[in-house]
C-alpha positions in Angstrom: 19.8 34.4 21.2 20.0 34.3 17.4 16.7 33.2 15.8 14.8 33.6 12.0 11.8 35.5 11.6 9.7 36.2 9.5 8.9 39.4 8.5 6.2 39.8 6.0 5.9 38.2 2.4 9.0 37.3 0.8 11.1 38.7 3.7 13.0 36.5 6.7 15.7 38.0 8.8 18.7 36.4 11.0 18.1 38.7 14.9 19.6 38.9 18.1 15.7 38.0 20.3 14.9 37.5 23.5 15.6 34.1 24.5 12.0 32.2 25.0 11.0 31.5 29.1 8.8 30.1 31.2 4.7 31.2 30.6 3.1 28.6 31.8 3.5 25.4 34.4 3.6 23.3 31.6 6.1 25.0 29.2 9.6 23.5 28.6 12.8 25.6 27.9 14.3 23.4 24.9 18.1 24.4 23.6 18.1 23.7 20.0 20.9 21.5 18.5 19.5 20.4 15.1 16.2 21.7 13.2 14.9 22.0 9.5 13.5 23.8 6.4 9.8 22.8 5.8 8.3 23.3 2.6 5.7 25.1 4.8 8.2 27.8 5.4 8.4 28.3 1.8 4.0 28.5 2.0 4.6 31.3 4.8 7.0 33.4 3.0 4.8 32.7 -0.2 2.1 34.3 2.0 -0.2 31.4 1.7 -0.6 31.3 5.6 -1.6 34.6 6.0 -2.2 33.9 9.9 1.5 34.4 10.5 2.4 37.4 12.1 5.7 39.7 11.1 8.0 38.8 14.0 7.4 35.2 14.0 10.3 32.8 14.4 9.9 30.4 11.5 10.5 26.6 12.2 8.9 23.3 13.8 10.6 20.6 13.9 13.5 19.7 15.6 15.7 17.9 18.1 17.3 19.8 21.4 18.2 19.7 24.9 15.9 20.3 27.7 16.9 23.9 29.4 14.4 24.5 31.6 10.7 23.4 32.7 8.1 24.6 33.9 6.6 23.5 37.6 4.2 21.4 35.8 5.9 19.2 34.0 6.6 15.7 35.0 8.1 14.2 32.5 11.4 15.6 31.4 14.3 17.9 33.3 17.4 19.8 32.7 19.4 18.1 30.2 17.1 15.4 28.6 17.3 14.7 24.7 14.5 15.5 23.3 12.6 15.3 19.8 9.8 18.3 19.1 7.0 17.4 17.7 5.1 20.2 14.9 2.4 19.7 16.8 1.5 21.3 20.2 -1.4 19.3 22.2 -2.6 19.4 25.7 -3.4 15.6 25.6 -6.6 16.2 27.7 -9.1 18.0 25.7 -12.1 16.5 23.5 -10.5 16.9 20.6 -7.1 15.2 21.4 -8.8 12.4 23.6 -10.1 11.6 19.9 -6.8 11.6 18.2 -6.9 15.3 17.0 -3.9 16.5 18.8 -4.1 19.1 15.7 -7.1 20.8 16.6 -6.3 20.7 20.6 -8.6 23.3 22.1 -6.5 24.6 24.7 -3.6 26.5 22.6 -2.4 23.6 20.7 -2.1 22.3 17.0 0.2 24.3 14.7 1.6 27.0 17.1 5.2 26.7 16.0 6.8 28.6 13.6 2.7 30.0 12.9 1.3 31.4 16.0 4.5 31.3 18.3 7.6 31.4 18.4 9.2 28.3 16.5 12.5 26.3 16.0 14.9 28.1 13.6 16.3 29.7 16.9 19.2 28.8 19.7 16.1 28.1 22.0 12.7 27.7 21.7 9.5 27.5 24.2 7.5 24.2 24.3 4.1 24.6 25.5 2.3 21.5 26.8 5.8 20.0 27.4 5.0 16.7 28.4 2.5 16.0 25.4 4.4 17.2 23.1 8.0 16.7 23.3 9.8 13.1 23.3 12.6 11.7 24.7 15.2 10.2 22.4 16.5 6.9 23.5 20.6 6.5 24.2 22.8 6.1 20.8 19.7 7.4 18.4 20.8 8.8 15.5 19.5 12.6 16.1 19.9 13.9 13.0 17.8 11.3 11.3 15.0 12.0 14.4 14.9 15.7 12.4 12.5 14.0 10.0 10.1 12.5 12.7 9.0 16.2 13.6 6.8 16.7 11.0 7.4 15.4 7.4 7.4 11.3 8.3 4.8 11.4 10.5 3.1 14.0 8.3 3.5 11.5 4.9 2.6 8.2 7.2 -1.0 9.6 8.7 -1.6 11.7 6.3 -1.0 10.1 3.2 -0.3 6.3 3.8 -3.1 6.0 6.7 -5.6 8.3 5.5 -5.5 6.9 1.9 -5.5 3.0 3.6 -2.6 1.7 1.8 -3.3 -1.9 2.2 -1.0 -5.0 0.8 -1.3 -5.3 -3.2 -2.5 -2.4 -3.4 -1.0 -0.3 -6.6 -0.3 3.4 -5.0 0.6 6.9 -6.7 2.8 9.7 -4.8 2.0 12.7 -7.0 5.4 14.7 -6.0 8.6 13.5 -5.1 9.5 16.4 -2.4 10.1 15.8 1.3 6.8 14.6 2.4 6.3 12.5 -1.1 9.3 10.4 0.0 8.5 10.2 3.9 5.2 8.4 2.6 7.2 6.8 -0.1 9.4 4.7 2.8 6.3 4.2 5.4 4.4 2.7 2.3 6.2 0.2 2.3 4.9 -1.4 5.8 1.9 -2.2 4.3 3.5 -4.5 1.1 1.8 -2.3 -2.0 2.3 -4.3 -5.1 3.4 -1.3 -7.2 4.5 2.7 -5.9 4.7 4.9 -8.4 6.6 7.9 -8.0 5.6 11.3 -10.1 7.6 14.3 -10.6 9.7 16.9 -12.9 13.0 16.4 -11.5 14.7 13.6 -13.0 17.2 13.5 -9.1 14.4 13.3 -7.3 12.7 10.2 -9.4 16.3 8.1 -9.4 16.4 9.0 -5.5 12.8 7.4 -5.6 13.7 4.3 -7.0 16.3 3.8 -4.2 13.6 4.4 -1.3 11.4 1.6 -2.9 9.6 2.9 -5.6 8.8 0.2 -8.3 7.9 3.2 -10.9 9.2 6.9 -12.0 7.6 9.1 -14.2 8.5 12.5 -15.2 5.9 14.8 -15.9 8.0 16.7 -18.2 8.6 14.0 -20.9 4.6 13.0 -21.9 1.4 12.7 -20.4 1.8 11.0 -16.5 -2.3 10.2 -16.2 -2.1 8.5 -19.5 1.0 6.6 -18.5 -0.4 5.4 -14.9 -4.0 4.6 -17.0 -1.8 2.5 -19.1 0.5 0.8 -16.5 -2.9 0.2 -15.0 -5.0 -1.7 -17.6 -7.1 1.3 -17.8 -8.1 0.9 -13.9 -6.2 3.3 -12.6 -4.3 3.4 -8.6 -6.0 2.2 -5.9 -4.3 5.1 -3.9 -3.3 8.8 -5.0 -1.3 11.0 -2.6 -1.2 14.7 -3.6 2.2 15.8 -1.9 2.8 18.7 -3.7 0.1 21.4 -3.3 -1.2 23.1 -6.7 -4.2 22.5 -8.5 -2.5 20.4 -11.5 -1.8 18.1 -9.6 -5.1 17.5 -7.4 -6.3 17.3 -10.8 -3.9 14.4 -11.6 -5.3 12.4 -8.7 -8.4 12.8 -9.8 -7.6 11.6 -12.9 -5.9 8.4 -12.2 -7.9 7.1 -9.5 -9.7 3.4 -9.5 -13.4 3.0 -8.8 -13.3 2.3 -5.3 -9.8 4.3 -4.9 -8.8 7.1 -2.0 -7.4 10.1 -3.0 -5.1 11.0 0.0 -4.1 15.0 -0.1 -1.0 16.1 1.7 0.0 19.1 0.2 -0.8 22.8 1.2 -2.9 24.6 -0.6 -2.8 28.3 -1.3 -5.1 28.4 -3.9 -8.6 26.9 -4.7 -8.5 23.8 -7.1 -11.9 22.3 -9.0 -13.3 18.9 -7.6 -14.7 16.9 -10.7 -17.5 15.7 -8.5 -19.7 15.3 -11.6 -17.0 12.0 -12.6 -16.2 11.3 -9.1 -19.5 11.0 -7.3 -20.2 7.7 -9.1 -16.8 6.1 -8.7 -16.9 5.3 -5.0 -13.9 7.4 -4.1 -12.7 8.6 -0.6 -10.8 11.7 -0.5 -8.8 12.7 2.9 -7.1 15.8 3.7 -5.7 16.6 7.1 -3.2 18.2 9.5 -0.4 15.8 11.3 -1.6 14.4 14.7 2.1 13.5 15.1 0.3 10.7 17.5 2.0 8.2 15.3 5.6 9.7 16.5 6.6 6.8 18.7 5.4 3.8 16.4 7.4 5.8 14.0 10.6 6.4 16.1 10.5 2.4 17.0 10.9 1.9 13.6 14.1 3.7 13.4 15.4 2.2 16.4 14.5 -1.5 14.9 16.3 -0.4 11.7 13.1 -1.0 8.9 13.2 2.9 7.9 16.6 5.2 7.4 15.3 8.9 7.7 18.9 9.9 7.3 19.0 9.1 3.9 16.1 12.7 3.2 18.8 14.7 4.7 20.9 16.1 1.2 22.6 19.1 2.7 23.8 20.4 6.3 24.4 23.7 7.3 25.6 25.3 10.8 22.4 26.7 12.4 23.9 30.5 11.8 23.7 29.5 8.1 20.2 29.5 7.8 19.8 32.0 5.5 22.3 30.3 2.7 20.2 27.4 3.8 16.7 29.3 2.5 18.2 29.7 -0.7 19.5 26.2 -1.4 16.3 24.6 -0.2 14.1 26.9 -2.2 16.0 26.3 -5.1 15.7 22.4 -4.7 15.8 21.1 -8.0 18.7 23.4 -9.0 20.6 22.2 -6.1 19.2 18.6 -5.9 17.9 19.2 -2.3 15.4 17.1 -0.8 16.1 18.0 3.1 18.7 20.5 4.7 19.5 20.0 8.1 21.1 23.0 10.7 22.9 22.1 13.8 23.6 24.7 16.2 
């Protein structure tokens, strides 16, 4: 089979690999048909997730066809639909009996695309099958389930959950990337009084304002804390989601936050960034950070069936899976080529 690895920083390659099989009763065979770039991808090659090994195939989210399974499995067979979740989770162990299907203690959490073979391939392995694939009900739209891999549930726990967007309340989404805009549209189900979007690309912010943002502000034209401080009353958001990943803009959530606020960090991190604990600790603020659980996958796929979210609308550019490569460079050049998602069907 054809499949993209990674092979050290800054270097990717399109191979002819082995195709995946069956290591375990629980594994499941999945043929690709549609996957993703993540902005994670970008991290690896970055080499801010040094635990990825040359060799790796990149990718983790996705939507295929069910190949093969493993004597284990009970729930799927040859030829089910299925959606992939980024995260791999035995379902049974201490930590996902409490919800942390990301920290699963028997070879689970990130694997795909970091410690195993991922989904920018014909085929891919699923470990812990059962738990960690799901089915997609007849006439779903499957390229719009793409997104429910990874960034909506990744924007919705992480960022709208963990920062307790509650109705009325006034909410900041510091970067208007992929995961900024999945927790810009699952906002919404908790009625926020005012969303205000923050970026530097001017596409981005007018695409914002079509998801349901009530605010855009470009970073590159002034001073974005003073402007939030001042749409504010002085007070500040009752909610700041990083979804971008540097220090600059950590530092903008701290700088904007109410007393009382949560500061909800999505992005990844590859470098350290100062906490102003010295302003903070007397301020009453909450600050979350996290890996996706992807637990919230069916609430979030119910949604799309009943029509109140359109993850479609994230997807800006497709590509035939063998195009991946063309696809790296458009999506890693986003602002130049006004991409948000790029989707590959094999």
């Amino acid at each position: 089979m054809k499949a993209l690895i990674y092979n050290g920083v800054g270097q990717k390659e399109w191979v002819d690999k082995p195709m995946p099989t069956i290591e375990a009763p629980t594994d499941v065979i999945v043929k690709v048909t549609a996957t993703t770039i993540c902005g994670t991808d970008l991290h690896i090659l970055k080499g801010d997730v040094p635990t990825v090994a040359p060799g790796i195939t990149l990718g983790h989210e996705g939507v295929g066809i069910v190949e093969d399974v493993g004597a284990g499995i009970q729930g799927f067979k040859p030829g089910d639909r299925v959606l992939i979740a980024c995260i791999t989770a035995c379902g049974s162990c201490r930590n996902c009996r409490k919800g942390m299907h990301s920290h699963c203690l028997n070879e689970g959490g990130w694997q795909l695309g970091h410690l195993i073979d991922g989904t920018q391939a014909e085929y891919v392995r699923i470990p812990h099958g059962d738990f960690s694939l799901h089915r997609i009900p007849e006439g779903m739209d499957e390229e719009a389930l793409v997104m429910l891999s990874d960034i909506l549930p990744t924007g919705f726990e992480i960022g709208v959950l963990s920062g307790k967007v509650s109705p009325g309340d006034t909410v900041a989404i510091v970067g208007a990337g992929p995961v900024g805009m999945a927790a810009l549209l699952t906002a919404g189900f908790y009625s926020p009084s005012k969303i205000i979007m923050v970026d530097m690309d001017k596409k981005r912010l007018a695409l914002a304002r079509q998801f349901g943002a009530t605010d855009a502000i470009d970073v590159s034209e002034g001073n974005a804390a003073e402007e939030i401080m001042e749409m504010t009353d002085g007070v500040g958001v009752d909610v700041a989601m990083e979804a971008v990943g540097i220090p600059k803009t950590f530092e903008m959530c701290q700088d904007i936050i109410a007393p009382g606020g949560r500061i909800a960090n999505i992005g990844v991190h590859g470098t350290k960034v100062d906490l102003a604990l010295e302003r903070l600790w007397i301020q009453n603020i909450t600050i979350s950070t996290g890996l996706v659980n992807t637990d919230t996958m069916q609430q979030l796929m119910r949604s799309v069936e009943a029509g109140q979210i359109d993850p479609s609308r994230l997807i800006t550019h497709r590509f035939d899976l063998s195009e991946i490569l063309q696809a790296y460079e458009v999506f890693g050049n986003a602002a130049e080529e006004g991409a948000l998602k790029v989707l590959l069907t094999a």
